[in-house]
Backbone atoms as SQL, in Angstrom:
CREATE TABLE atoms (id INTEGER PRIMARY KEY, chain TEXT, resi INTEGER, resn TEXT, atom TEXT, x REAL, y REAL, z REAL);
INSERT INTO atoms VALUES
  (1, 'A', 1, 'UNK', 'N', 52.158, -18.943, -17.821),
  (2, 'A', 1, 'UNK', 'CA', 52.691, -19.205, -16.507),
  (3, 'A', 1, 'UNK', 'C', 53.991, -18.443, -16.336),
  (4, 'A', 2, 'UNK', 'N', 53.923, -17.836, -15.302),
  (5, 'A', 2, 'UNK', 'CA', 55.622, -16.953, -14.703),
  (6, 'A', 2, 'UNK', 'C', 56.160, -18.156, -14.055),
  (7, 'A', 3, 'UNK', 'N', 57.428, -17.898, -14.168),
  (8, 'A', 3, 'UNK', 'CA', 58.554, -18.519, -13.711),
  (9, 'A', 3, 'UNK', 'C', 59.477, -17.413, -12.775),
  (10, 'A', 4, 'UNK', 'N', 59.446, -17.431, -12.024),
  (11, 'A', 4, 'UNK', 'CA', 60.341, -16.586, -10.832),
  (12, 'A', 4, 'UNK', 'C', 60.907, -17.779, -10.011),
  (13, 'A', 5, 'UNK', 'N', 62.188, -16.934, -9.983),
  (14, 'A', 5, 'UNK', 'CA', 63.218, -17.305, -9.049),
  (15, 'A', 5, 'UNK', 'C', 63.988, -16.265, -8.112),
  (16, 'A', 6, 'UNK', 'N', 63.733, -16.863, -6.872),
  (17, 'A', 6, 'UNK', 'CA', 64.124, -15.594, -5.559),
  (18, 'A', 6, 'UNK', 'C', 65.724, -16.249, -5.421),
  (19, 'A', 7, 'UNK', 'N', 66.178, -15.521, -5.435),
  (20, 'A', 7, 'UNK', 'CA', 67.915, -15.828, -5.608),
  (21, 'A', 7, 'UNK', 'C', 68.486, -15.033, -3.974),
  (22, 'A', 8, 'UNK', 'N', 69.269, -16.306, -3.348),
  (23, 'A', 8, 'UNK', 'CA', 69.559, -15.616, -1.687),
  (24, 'A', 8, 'UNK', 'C', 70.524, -16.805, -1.256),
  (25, 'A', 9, 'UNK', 'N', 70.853, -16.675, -0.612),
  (26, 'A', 9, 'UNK', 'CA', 71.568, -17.712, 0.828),
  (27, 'A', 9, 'UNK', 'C', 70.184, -18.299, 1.796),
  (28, 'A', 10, 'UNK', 'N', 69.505, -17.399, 1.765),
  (29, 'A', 10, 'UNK', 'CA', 68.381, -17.164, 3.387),
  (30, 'A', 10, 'UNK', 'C', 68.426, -16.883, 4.285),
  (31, 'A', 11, 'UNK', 'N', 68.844, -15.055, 3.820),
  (32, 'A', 11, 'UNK', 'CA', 68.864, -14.158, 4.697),
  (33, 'A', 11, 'UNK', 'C', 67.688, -13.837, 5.112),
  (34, 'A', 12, 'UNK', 'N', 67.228, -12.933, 5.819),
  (35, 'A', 12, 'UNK', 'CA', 65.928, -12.536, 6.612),
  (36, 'A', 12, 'UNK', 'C', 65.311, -11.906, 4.901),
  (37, 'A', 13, 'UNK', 'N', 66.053, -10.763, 4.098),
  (38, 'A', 13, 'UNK', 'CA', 65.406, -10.551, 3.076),
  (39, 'A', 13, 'UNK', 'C', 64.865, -11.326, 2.185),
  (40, 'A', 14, 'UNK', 'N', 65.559, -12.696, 1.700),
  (41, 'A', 14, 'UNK', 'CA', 65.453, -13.395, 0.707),
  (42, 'A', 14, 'UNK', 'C', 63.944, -14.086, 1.273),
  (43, 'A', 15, 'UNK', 'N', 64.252, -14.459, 2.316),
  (44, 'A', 15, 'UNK', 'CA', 62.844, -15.331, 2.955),
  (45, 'A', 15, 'UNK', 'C', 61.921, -14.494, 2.475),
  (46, 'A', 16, 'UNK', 'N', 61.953, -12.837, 3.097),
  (47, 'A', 16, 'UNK', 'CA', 60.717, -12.043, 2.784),
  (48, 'A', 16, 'UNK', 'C', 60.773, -12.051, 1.224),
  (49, 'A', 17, 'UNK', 'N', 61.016, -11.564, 1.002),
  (50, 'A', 17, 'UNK', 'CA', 60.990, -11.926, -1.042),
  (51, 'A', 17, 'UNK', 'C', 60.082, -12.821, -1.173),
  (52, 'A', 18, 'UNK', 'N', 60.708, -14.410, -1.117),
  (53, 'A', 18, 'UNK', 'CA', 59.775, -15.192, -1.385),
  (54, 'A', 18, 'UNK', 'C', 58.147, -15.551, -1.094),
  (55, 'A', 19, 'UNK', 'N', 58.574, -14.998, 0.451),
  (56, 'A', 19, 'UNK', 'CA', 56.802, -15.013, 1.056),
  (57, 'A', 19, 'UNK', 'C', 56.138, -13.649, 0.433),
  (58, 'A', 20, 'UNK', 'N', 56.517, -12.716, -0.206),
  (59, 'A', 20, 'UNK', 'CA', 56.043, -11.464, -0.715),
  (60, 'A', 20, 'UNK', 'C', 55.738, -12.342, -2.020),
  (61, 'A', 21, 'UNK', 'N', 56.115, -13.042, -2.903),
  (62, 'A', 21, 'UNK', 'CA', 55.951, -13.522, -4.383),
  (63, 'A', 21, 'UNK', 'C', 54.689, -14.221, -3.847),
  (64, 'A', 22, 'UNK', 'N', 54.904, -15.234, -2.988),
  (65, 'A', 22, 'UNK', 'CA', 53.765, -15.940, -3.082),
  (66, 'A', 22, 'UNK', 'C', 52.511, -15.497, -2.479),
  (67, 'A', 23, 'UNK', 'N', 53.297, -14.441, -1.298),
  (68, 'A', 23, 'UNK', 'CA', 51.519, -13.466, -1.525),
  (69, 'A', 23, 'UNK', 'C', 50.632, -13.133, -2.598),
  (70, 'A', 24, 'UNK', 'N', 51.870, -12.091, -3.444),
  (71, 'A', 24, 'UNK', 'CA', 51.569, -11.557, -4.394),
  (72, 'A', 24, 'UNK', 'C', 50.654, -12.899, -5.608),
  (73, 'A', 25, 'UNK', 'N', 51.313, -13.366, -6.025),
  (74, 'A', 25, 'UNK', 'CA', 50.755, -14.470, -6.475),
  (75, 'A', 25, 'UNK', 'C', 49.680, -15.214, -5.974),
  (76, 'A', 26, 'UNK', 'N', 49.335, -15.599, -4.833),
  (77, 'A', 26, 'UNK', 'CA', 48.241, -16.053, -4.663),
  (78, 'A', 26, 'UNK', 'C', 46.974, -15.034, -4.768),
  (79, 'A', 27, 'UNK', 'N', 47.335, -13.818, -4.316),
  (80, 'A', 27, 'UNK', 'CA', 46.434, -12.170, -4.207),
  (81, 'A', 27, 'UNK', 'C', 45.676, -12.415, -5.492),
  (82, 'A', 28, 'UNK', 'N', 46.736, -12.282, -6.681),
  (83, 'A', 28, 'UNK', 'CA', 46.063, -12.108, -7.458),
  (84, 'A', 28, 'UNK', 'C', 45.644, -13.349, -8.748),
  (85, 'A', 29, 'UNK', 'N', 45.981, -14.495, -8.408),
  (86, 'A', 29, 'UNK', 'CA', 45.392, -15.646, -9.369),
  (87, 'A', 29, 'UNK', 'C', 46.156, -15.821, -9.991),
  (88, 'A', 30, 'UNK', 'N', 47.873, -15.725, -10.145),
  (89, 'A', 30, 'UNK', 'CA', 49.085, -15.484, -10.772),
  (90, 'A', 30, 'UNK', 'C', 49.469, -17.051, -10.923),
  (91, 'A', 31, 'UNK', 'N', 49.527, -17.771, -12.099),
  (92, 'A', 31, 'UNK', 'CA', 49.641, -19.154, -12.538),
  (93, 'A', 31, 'UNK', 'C', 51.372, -18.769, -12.586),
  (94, 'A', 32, 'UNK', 'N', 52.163, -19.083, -11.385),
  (95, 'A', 32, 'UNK', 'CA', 53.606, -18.871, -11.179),
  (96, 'A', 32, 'UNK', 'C', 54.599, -20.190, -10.493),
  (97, 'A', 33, 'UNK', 'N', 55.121, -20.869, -10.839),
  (98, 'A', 33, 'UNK', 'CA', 56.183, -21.403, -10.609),
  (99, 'A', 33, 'UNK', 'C', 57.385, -20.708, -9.668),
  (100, 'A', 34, 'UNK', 'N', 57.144, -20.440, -8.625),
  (101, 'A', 34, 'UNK', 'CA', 58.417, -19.748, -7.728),
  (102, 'A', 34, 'UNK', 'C', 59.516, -20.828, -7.316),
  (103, 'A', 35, 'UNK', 'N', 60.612, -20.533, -7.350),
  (104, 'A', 35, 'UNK', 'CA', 61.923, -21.467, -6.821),
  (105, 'A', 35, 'UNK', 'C', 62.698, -20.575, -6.252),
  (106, 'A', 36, 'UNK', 'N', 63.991, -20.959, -4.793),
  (107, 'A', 36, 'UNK', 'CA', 64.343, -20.122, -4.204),
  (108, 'A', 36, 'UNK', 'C', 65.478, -21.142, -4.694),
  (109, 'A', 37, 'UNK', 'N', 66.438, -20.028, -5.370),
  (110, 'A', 37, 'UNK', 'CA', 67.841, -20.691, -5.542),
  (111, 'A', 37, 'UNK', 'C', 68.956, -20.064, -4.701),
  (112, 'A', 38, 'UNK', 'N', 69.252, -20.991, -3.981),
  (113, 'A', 38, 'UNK', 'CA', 70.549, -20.633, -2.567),
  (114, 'A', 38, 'UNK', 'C', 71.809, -20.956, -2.997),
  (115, 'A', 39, 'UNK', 'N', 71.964, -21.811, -4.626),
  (116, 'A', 39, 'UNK', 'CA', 73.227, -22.389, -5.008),
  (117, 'A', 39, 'UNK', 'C', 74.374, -21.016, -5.160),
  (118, 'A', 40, 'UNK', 'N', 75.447, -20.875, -5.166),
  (119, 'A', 40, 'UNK', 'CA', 75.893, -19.431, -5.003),
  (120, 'A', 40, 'UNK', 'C', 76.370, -19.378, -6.604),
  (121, 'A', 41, 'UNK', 'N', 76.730, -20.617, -7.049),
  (122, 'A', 41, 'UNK', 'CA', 77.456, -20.264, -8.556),
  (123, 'A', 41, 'UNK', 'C', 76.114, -20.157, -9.527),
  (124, 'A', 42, 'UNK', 'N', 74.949, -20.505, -9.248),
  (125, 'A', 42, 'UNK', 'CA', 73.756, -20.131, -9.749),
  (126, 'A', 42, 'UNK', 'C', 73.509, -18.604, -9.753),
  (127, 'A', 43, 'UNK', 'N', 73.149, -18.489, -8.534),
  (128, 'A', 43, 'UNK', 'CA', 73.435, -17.111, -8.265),
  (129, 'A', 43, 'UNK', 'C', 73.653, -15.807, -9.200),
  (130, 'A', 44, 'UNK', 'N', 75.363, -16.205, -9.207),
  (131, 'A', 44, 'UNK', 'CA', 76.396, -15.804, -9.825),
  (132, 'A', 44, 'UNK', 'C', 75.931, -15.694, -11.186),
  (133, 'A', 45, 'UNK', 'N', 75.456, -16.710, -11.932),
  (134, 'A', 45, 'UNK', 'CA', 75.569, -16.353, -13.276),
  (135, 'A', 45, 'UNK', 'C', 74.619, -15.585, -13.544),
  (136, 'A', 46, 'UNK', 'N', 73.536, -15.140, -12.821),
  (137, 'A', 46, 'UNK', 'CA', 72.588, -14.037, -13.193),
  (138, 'A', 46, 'UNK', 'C', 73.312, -12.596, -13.067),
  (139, 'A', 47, 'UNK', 'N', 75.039, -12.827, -12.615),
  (140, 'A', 47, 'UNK', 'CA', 75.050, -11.469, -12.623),
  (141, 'A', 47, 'UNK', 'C', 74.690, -10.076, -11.522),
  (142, 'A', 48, 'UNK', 'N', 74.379, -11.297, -10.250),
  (143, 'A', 48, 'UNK', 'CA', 73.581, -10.752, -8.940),
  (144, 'A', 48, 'UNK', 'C', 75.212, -10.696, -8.060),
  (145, 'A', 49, 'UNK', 'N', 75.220, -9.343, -7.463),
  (146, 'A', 49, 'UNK', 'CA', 76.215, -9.445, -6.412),
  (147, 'A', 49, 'UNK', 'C', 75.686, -9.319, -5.023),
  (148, 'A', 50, 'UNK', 'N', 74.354, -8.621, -4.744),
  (149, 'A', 50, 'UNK', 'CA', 73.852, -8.615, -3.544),
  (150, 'A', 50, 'UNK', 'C', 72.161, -8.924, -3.438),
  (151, 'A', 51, 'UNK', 'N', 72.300, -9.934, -2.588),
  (152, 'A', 51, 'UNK', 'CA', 70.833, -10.283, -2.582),
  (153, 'A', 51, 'UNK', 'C', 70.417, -9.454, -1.449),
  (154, 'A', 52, 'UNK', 'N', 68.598, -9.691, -1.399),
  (155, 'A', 52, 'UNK', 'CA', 68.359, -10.780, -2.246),
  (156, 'A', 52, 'UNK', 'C', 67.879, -10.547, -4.294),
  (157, 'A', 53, 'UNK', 'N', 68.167, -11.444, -5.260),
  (158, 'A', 53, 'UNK', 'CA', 67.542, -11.328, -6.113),
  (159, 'A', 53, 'UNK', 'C', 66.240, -11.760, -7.226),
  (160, 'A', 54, 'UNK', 'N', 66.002, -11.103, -7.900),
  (161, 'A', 54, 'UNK', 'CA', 64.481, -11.601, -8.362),
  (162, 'A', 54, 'UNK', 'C', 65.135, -11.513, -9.746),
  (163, 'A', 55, 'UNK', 'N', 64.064, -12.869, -10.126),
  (164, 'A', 55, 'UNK', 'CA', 64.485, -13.336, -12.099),
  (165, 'A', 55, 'UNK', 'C', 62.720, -14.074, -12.253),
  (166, 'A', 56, 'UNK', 'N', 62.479, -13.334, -13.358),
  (167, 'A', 56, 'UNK', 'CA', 61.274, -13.459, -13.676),
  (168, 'A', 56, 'UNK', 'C', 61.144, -13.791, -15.179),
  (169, 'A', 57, 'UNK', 'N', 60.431, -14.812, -15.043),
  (170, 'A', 57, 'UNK', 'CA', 61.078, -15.683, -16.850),
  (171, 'A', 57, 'UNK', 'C', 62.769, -15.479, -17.491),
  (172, 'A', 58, 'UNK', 'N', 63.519, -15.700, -16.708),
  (173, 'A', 58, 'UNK', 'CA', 64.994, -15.499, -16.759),
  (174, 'A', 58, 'UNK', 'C', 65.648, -14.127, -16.978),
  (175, 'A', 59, 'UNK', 'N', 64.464, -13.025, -16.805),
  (176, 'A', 59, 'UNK', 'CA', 65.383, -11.692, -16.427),
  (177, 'A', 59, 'UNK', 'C', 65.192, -10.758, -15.101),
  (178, 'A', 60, 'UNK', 'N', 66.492, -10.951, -14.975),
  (179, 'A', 60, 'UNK', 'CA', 66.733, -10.382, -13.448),
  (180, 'A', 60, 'UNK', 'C', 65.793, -8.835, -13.160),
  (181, 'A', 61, 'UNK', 'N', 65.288, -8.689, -12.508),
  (182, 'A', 61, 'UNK', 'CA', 64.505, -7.459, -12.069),
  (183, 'A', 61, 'UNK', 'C', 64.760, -6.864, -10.667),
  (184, 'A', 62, 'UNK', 'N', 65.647, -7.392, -10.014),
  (185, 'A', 62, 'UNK', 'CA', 65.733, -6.814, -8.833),
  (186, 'A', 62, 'UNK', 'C', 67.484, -7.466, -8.061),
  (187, 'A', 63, 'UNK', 'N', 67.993, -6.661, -7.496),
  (188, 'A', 63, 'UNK', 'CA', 69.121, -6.916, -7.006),
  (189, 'A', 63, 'UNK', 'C', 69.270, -6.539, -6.086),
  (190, 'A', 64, 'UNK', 'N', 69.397, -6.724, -4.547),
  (191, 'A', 64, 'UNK', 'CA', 69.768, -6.128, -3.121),
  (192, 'A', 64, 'UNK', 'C', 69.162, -5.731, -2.391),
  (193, 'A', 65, 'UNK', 'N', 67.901, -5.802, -2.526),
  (194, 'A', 65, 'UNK', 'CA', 66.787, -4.950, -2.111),
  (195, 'A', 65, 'UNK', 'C', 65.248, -5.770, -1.778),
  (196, 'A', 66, 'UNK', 'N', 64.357, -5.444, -1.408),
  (197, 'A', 66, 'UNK', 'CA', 63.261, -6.045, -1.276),
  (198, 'A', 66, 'UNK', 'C', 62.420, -4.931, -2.232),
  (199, 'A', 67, 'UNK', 'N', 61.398, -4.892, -2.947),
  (200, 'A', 67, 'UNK', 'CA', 60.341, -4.066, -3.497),
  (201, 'A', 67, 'UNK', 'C', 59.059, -4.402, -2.672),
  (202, 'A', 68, 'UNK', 'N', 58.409, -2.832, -3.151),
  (203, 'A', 68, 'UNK', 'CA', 56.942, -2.583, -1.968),
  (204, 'A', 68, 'UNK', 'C', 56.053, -3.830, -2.898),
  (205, 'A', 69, 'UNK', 'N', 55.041, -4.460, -2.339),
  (206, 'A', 69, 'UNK', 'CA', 54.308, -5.421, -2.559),
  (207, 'A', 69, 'UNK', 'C', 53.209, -4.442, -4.102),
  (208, 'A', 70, 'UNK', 'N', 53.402, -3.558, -3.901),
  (209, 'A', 70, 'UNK', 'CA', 52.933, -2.669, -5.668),
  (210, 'A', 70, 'UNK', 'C', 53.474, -3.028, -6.656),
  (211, 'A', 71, 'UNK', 'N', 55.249, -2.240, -6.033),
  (212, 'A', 71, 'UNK', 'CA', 55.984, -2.819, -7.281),
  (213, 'A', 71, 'UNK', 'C', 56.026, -4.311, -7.675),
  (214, 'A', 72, 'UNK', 'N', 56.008, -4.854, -6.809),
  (215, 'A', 72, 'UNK', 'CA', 56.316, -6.419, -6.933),
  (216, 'A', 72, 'UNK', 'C', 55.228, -7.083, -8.164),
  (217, 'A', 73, 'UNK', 'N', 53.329, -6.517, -7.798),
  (218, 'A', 73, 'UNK', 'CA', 52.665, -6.466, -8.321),
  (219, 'A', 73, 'UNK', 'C', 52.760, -6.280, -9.821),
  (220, 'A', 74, 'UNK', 'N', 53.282, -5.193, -9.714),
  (221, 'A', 74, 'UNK', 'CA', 53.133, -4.245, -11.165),
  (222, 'A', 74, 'UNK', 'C', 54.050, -5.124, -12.038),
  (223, 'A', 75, 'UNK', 'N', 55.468, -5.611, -11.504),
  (224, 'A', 75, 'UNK', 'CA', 56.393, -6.762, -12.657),
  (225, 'A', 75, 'UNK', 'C', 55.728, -7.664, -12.563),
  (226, 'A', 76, 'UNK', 'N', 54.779, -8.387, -12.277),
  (227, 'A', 76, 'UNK', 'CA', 54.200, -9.394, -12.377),
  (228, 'A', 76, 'UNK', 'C', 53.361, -9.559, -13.169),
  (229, 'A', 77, 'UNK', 'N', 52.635, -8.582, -13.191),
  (230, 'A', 77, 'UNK', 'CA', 51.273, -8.136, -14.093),
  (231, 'A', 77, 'UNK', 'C', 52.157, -7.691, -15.736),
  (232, 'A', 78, 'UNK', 'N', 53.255, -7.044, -15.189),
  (233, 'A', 78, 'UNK', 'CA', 53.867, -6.845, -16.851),
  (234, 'A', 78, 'UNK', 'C', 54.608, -7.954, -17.891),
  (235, 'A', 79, 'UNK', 'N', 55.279, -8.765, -16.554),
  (236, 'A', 79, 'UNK', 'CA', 55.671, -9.791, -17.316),
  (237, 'A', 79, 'UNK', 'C', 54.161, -11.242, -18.039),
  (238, 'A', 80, 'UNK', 'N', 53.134, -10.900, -17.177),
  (239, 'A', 80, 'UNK', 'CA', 52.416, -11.094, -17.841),
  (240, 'A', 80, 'UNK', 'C', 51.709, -11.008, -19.322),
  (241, 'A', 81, 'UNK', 'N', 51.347, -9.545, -19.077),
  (242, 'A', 81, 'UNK', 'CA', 51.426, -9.022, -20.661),
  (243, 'A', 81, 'UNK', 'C', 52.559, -9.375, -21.542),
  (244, 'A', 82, 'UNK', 'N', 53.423, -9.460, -21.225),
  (245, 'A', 82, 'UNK', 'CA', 54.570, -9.532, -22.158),
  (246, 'A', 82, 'UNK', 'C', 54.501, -10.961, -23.067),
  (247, 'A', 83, 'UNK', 'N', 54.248, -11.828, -21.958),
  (248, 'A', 83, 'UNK', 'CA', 53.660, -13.360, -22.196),
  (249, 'A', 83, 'UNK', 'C', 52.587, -13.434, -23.708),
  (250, 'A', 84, 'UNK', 'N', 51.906, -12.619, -23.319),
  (251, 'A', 84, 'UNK', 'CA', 50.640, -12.595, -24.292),
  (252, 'A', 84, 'UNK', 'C', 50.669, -11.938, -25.443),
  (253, 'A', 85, 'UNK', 'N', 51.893, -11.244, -25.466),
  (254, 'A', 85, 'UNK', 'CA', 51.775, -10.647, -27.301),
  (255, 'A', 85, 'UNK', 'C', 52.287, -11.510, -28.142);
């Protein structure tokens, strides 16, 4: 199971983030736990200065930006594998 966390306030990006994960995740049969953390000192300790951000089994993969629904794919599918060795 992935564990992602969309890290934001709930800006217009962060929202899309999250509804992009759970696309992505439902698309492809992705056994994922998503949480949207808005706390700011949470945030903070990942080390994120501009959202929105993405943490996927507790490492940050994305900072300020939204990714194309591929890329988004492709860390998903890797942190998968990663799971399994």
């Amino acid at each position: 199971m992935l564990y992602i966390k969309v890290l934001g306030s709930g800006c217009t990006n962060c929202l899309n983030l999250e509804k992009l994960c759970r696309e992505v995740t439902s698309e492809n049969r992705i056994d994922a736990v998503i949480e949207k953390v808005t706390d700011f000192k949470e945030i903070m300790s990942y080390g994120i200065m501009s959202t929105p951000g993405l943490v996927i089994n507790g490492k940050v993969v994305l900072s300020g930006k939204l990714p194309t629904k591929t890329t988004l794919t492709h860390w998903l599918m890797n942190a998968i594998a990663q799971e399994n060795i």
